[in-house]
C-alpha positions as CSV (number, residue, x, y, z in Angstrom):
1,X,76.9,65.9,82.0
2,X,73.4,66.8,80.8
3,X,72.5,66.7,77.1
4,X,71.1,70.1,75.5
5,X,68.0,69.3,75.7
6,X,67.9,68.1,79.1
7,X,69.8,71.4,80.4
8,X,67.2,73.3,78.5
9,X,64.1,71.1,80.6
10,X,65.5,72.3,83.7
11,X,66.2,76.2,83.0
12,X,62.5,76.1,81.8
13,X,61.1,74.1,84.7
14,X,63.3,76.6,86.9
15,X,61.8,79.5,84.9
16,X,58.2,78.5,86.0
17,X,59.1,77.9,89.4
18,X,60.7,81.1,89.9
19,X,58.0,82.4,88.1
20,X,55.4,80.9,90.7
21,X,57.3,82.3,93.5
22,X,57.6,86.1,91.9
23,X,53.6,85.6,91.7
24,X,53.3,85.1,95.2
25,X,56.0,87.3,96.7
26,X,53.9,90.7,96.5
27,X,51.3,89.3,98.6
28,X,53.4,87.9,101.7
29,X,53.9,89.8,104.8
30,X,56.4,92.1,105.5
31,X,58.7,93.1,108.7
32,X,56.7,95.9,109.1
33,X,53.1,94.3,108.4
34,X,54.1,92.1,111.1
35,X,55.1,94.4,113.6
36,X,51.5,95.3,114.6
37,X,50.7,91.6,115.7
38,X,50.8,90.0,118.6
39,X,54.5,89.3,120.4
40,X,56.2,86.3,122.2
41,X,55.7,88.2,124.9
42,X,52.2,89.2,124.8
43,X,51.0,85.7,124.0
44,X,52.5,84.4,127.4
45,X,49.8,85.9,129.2
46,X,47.2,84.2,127.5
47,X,46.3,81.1,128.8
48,X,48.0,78.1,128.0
49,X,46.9,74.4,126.6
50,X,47.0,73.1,130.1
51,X,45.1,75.8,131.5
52,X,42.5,75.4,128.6
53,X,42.0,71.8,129.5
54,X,40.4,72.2,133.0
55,X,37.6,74.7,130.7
56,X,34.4,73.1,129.4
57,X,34.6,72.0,126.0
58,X,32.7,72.5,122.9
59,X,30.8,69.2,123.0
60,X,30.6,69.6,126.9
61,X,28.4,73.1,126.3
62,X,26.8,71.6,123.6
63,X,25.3,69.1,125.8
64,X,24.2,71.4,128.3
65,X,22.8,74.3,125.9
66,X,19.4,72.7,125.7
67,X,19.0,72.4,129.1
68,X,20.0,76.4,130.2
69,X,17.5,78.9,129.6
70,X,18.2,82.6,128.6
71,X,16.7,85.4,130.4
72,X,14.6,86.2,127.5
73,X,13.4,82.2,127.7
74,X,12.4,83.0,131.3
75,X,10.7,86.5,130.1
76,X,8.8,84.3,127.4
77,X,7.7,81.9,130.0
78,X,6.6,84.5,133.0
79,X,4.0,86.1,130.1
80,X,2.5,83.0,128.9
């Protein structure tokens, strides 16, 4: 069995933990906040991992940005 004093250190270290989470509660979602976001269902028809793979990839368009031109480059060029 615990001592006093030992029973007393956990009520208070339960006190601040239960305080920590009462801090936190009023700022977590509700139900209802999260009924205006996206659904199971409307995420399958997003594209999936797989699908994503056979896509260019960052580094991939990074590689080839220096050698595309925008149409305003080309406008630039045509008046020099």
């Amino acid at each position: 069995m615990l001592s006093s004093a030992d029973m007393e250190r956990v009520l208070e270290n339960l006190d601040r933990r239960l305080s920590r989470v009462e801090h936190i509660l009023p700022s977590l979602a509700t139900k209802e906040d999260l009924r205006s976001l996206a659904t199971k269902e409307d995420l399958q028809s997003l594209a999936t991992k797989e699908e994503l793979r056979s896509l260019a990839t960052k580094e991939e368009l990074q590689a080839l940005a220096p050698r595309v031109m925008t149409t305003g480059d080309r406008q630039i060029q045509r008046s020099n």
